[in-house]
C-alpha positions in Angstrom: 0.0 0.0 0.0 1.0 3.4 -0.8 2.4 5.2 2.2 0.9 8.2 1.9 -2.5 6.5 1.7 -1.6 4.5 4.4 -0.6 8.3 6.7 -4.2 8.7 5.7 -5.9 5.5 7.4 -3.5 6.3 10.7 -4.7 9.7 10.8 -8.3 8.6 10.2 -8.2 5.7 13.0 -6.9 8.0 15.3 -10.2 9.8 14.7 -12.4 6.7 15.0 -10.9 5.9 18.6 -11.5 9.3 20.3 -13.7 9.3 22.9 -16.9 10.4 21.7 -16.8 8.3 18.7 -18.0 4.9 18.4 -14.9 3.2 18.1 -13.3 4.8 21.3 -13.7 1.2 23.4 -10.8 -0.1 20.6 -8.8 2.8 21.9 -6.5 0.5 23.7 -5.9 -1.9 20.8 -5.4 1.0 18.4 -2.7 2.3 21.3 -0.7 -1.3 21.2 -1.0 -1.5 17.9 1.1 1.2 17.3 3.3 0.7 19.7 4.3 -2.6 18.1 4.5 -0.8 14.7 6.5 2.0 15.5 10.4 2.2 15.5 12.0 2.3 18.2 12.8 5.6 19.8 16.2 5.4 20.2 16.4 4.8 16.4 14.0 7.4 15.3 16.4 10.4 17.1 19.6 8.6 15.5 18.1 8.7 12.3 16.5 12.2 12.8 13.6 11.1 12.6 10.6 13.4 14.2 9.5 11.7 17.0 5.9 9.7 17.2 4.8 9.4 20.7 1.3 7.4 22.0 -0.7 10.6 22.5 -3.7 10.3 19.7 -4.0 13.8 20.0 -1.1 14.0 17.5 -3.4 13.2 14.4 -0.2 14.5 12.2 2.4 12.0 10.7 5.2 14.3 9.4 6.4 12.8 6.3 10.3 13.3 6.9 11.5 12.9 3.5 9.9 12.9 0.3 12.2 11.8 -2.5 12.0 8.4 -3.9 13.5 5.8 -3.0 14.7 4.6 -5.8 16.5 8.0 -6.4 18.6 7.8 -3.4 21.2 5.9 -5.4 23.1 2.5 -4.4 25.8 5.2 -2.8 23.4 6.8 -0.4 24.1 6.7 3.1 22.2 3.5 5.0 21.0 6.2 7.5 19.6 8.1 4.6 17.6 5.1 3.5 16.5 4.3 6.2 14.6 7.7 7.0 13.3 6.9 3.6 12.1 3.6 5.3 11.0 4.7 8.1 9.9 8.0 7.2 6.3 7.3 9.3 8.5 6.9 12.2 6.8 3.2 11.5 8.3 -0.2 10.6 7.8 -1.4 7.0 8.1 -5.6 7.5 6.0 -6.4 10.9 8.7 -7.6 14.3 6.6 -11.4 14.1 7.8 -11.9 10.9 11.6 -11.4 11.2 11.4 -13.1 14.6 9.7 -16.4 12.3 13.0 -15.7 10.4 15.0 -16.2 13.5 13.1 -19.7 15.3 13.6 -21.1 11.4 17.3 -20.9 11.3 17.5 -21.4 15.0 15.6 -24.6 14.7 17.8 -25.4 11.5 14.5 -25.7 9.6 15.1 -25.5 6.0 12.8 -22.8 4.7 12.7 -20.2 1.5 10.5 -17.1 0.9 8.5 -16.1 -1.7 7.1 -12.5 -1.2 3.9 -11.4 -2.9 3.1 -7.8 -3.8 -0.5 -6.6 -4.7 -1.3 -3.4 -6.0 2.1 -1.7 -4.6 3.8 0.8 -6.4 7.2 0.3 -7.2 8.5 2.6 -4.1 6.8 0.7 -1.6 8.4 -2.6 -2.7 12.2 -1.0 -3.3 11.5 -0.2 0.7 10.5 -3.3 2.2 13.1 -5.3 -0.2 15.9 -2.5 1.1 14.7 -3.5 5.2 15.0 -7.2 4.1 17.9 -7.2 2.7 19.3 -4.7 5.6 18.0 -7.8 7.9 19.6 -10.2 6.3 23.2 -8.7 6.5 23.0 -7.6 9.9 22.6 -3.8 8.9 18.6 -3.4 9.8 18.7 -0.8 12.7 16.5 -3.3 15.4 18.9 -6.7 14.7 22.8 -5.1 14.1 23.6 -5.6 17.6 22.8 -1.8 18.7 20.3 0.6 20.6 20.1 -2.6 23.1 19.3 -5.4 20.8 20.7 -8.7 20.1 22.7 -9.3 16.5 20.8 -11.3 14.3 22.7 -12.1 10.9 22.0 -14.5 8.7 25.6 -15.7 7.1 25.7 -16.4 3.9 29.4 -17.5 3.8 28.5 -20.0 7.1 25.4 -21.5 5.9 25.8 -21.5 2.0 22.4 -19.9 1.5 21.4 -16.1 0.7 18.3 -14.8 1.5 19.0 -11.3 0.3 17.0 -10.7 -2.8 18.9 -9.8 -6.0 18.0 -6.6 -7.4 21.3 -5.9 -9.7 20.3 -8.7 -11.6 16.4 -9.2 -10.9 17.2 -12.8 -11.3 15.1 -13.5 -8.4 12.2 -11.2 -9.5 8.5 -12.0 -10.8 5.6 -10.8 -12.5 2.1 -12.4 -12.1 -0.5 -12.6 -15.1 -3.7 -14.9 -14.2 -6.0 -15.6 -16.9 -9.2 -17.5 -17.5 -7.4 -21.2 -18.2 -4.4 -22.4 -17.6 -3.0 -21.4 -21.4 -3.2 -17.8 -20.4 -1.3 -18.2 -17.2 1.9 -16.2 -17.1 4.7 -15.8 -15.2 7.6 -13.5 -15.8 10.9 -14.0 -14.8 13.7 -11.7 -13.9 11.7 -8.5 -14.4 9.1 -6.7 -11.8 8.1 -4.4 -14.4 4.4 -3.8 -15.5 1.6 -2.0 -17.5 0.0 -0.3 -15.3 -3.3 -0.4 -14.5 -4.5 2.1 -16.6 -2.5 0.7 -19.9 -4.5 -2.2 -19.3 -7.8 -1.1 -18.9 -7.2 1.3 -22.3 -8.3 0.4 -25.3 -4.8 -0.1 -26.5 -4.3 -2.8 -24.1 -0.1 -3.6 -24.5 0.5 -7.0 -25.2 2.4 -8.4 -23.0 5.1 -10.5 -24.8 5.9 -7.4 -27.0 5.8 -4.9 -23.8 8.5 -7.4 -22.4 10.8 -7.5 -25.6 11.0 -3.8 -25.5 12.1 -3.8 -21.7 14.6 -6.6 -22.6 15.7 -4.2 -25.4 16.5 -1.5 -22.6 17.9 -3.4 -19.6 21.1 -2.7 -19.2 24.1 -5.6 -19.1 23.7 -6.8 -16.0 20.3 -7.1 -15.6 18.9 -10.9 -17.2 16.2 -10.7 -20.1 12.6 -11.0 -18.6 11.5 -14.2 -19.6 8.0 -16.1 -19.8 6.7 -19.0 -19.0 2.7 -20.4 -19.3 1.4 -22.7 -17.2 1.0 -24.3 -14.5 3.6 -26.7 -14.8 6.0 -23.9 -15.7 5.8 -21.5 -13.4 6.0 -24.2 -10.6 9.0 -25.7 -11.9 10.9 -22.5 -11.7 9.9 -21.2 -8.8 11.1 -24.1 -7.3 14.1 -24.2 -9.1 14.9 -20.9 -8.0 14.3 -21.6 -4.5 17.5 -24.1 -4.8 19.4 -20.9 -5.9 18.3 -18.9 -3.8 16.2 -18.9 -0.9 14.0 -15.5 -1.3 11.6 -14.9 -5.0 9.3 -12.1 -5.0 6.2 -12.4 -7.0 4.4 -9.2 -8.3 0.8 -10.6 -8.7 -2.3 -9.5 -11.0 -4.0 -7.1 -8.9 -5.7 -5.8 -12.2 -7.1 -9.3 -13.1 -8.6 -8.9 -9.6 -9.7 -6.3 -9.4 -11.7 -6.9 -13.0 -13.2 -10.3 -11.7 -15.1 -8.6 -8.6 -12.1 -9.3 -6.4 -11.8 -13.1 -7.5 -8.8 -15.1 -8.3 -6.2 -12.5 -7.6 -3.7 -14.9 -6.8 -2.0 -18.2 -7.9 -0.7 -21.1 -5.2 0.9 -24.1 -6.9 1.0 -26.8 -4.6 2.1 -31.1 -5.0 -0.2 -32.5 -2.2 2.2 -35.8 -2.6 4.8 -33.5 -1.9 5.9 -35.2 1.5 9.1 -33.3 1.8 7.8 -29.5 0.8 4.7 -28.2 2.7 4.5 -24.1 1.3 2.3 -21.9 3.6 0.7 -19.0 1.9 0.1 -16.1 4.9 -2.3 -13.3 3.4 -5.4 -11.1 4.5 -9.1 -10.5 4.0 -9.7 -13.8 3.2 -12.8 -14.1 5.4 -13.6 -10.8 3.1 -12.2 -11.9 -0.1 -12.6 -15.9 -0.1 -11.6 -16.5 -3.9 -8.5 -13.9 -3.4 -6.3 -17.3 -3.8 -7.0 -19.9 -6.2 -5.0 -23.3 -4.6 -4.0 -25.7 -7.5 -2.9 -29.2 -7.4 0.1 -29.1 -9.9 -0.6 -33.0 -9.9 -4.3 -32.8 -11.4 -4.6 -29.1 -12.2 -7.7 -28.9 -10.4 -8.4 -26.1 -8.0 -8.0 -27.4 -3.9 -11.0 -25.8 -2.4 -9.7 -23.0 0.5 -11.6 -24.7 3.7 -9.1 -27.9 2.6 -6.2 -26.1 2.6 -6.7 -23.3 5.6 -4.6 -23.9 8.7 -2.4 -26.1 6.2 -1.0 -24.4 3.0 -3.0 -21.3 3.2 -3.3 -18.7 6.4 -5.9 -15.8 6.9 -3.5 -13.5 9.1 -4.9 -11.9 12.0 -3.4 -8.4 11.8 -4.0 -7.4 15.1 -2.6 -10.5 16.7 0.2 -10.7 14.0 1.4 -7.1 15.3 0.9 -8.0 19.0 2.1 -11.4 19.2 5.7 -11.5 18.4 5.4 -15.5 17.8 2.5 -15.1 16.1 3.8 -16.7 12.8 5.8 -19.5 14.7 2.7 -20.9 16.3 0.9 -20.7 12.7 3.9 -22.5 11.1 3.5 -25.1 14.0 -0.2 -25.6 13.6 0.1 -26.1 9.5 3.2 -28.6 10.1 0.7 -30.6 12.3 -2.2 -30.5 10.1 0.5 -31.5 7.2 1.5 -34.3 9.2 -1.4 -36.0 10.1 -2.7 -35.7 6.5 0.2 -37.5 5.4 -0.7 -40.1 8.0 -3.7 -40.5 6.8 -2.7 -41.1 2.9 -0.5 -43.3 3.6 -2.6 -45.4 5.7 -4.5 -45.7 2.5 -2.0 -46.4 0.1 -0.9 -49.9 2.6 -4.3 -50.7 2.7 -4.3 -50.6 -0.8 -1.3 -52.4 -1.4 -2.1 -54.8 1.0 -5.2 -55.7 -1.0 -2.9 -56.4 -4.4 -1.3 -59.4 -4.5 0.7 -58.7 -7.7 2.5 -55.7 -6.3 6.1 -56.2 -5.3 5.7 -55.8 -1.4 9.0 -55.3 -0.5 9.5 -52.5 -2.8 6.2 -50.7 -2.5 7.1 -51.1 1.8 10.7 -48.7 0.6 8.6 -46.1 -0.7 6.8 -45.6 3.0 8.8 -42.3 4.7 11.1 -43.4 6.9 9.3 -42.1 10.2 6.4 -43.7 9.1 7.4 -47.4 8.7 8.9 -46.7 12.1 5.5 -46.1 13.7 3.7 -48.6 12.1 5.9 -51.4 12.9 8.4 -50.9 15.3 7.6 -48.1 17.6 4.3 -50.1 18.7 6.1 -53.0 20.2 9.4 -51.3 21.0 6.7 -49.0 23.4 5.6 -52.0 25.1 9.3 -53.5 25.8 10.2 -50.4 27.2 7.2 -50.5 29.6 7.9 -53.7 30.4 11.4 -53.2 31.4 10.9 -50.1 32.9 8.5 -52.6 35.2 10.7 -55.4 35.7 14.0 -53.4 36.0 16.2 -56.1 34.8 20.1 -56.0 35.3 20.4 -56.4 31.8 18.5 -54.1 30.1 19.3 -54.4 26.2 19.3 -58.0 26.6 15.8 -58.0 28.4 14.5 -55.7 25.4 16.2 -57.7 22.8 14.4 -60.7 23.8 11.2 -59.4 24.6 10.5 -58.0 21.3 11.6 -61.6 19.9 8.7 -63.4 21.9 6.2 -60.9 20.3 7.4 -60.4 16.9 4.9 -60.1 14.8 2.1 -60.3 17.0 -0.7 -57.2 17.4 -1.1 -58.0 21.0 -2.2 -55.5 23.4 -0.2 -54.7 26.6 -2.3 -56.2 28.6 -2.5 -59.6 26.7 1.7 -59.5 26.6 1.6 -59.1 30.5 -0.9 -62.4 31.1 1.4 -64.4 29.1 4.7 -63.9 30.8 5.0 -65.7 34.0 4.3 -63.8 37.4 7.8 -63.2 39.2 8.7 -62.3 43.1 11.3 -60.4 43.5 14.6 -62.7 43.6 18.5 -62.0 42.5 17.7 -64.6 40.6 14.6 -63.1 38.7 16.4 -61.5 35.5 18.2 -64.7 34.5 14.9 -66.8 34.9 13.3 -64.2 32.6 15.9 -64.7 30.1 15.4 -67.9 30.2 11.5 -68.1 30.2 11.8 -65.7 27.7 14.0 -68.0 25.0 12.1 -71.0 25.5 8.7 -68.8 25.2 10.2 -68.0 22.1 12.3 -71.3 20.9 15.6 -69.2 20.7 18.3 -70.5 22.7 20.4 -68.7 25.2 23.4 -69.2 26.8 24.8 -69.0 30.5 25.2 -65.1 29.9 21.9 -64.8 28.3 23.1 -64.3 24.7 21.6 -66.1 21.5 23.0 -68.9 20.0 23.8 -67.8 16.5 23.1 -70.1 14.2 19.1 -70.5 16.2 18.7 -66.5 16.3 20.1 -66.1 12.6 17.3 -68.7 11.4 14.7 -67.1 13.8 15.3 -63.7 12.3 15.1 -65.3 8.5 11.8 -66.7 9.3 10.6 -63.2 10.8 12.4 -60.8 7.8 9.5 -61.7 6.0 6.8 -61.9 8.5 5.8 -58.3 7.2 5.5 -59.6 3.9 3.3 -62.5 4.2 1.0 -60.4 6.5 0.6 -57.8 3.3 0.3 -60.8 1.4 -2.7 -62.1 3.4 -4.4 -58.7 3.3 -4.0 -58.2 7.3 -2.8 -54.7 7.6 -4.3 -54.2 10.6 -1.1 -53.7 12.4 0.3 -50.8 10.0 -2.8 -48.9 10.0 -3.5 -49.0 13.5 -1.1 -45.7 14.0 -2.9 -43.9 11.7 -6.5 -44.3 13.0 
């Protein structure tokens, strides 16, 4: 949004929360609200900034400097750009956001961002790109280690991944055009120029691949050609491919296609639902307002995902009050959609054994190495390896590994519940003689042989294992998948 348009709402919801209007009981909000938002004061008299204080009597938000950012120049001073940021005395990218930066790569989470633009003018992005970038290299005002707070940088050298976004080269740059079918979707690389909206609604409406061959005619050397791609297919694969590059793409989206289709389909989400090692979250606004503002498409089937199947999960309606308030506000969202990812996942895999356990023709063994690794875990060890551990955390035997080892032997392959396992082992008192009579209950229970130390024999546990390697097998075989579906219920 516009910053001069956006002065205008502050000023006018200063209005709304006076006293003897009707919004006055959201005084207090409106008051924390823009104490979140506004930069710090420390930082607003270093960068002579006029200050901003909480009275709401002060309905006037001095604009401090009024040349364009982009006419600063790359040689500018970073003070100087930054009054340009901050010129509202206000901060441009929300403190919940860069904090979401900060859990990510403190969690070692491996993560990329894609930032979407709507209807901002070319200013307003150069800002909020300049504060990201400033972030990123440890130069943003609130994270370079002065006016009291912590050093937050993000090392590109250390971690072999930039998050800055490239706008020497734009290589990292987008522009959105949605259409009616999938043949008229557009997306152009390595440019964020645009007709604007008024070219568009003209009757000399610019086409758009020669509007781009006449900016690629212009760019200077070390800029790349805009290029562009239609699709679906397409534009996922290089976004995604970019996202190995680099791990920050900005996208300008079709806020005139929007606007033209009674605030529908304004913009595009690609997402592989089979996708188990990529889950993309999509935070926006309005949507409670504007519920067709993003069209969801499975890249698999190119059919649109309806939104109440993908909220909470690959799409977000932000809260902007509790976004600005709440600090970890985008960490708990994250968490939520990671959860409701997860248990999706269970769930379609459940139903891909089930249906492999149905097929007899299918090669077992190879369709049981396509499971994720976690989840073959869960549906066949973890179950049993629970109850050993319960057990021996009852029994407290002297030899611990052993008493595991051979416990989950006896009941190899068995769907027993806890309580059955406990009615077949024999009752014991407490003697010093009650972990090697365990053992040894526990071999013959079992037909595997043990000697005076409680070890296998090796030729007896080598066949025993043989014979239960394929116990898995033969249960798929017989259709009994009642054992690896059990974790997903």
């Amino acid at each position: 949004m516009n910053k001069d348009r956006n002065s205008q709402k502050i000023r006018e919801l200063c209005d709304i929360v006076e006293a003897n209007h009707a919004g006055a009981k959201f005084k207090r909000m409106f008051e924390d609200m823009r104490k979140k938002l506004r930069v710090d004061e420390k930082i607003q008299v270093d960068l002579n900034l006029k200050l901003d204080n909480t009275k709401l009597d002060e309905k006037t938000l001095n604009e401090v400097v009024a040349t364009k950012f982009s006419e600063l120049g790359e040689d500018a001073d970073r003070k100087e750009k930054f009054r340009r940021v901050f010129r509202n005395s206000y901060h441009n990218i929300i403190i919940s956001f860069f904090n979401m930066l900060i859990n990510l790569k403190k969690i070692k989470q491996d993560f990329a961002i894609v930032f979407r633009f709507f209807g901002q003018d070319e200013s307003d992005i150069e800002e909020l790109v300049y504060e990201y970038n400033c972030f990123c290299d440890c130069l943003h005002p609130r994270y370079c280690g002065d006016y009291g707070y912590n050093k937050i940088k993000f090392d590109v050298e250390k971690d072999k991944k930039d998050f800055r976004v490239n706008t020497k080269t734009q290589e990292f740059l987008s522009v959105s055009y949605r259409g009616e079918n999938e043949e008229n979707e557009k997306l152009v690389l390595n440019s964020m120029n645009h007709p604007s909206i008024e070219e568009l609604e003209s009757d000399n409406k610019p086409n758009i691949e020669e509007f781009y061959q006449k900016e690629n005619e212009n760019k200077s050397e070390e800029k790349l050609n805009a290029e562009i791609t239609t699709g679906y297919k397409e534009a996922y694969l290089n976004v995604m491919g970019k996202l190995t590059q680099n791990c920050t793409f900005c996208i300008l989206d079709d806020y005139y296609h929007f606007k033209k289709n009674d605030f529908k389909h304004g913009k595009l989400l690609l997402v592989d639902p089979y996708d188990v090692d990529t889950l993309q979250i999509f935070f926006d606004t309005d949507l409670k307002k504007f519920p067709e503002k993003i069209d969801v498409i499975d890249i698999v089937t190119k059919k649109k995902i309806p939104l109440e199947n993908c909220l909470n999960k690959f799409v977000v309606n932000v809260e902007p009050y509790r976004a600005i308030i709440d600090i970890n506000y985008f960490n708990h969202k994250i968490e939520e959609c990671v959860n409701n990812r997860k248990n999706e996942l269970l769930k379609m895999q459940g139903k891909q054994v089930v249906e492999v356990a149905q097929d007899e023709n299918l090669n077992i063994e190879e369709e049981i190495r396509k499971i994720p690794g976690e989840l073959y875990l869960k549906m066949t060890v973890l179950p049993l390896l629970h109850n050993a551990l319960t057990m021996c955390e009852l029994m407290r035997p002297s030899d611990p590994i052993a008493f595991i080892s051979n416990f989950m032997l006896i009941n190899k392959g068995t769907s027993k519940s806890m309580e059955d396992i406990l009615k077949d082992l024999p009752k014991y008192h407490e003697t010093e003689d009650m972990d090697q009579e365990l053992l040894m209950a526990a071999g013959e229970y079992s037909g595997v042989e043990h000697n005076e130390e409680g070890g296998e024999d090796q030729g007896q546990a080598h066949n025993e294992d043989k014979k239960n390697d394929s116990q898995l097998n033969k249960s798929l075989s017989k259709g009994n998948s009642k054992q690896i579906t059990t974790p997903n219920k």
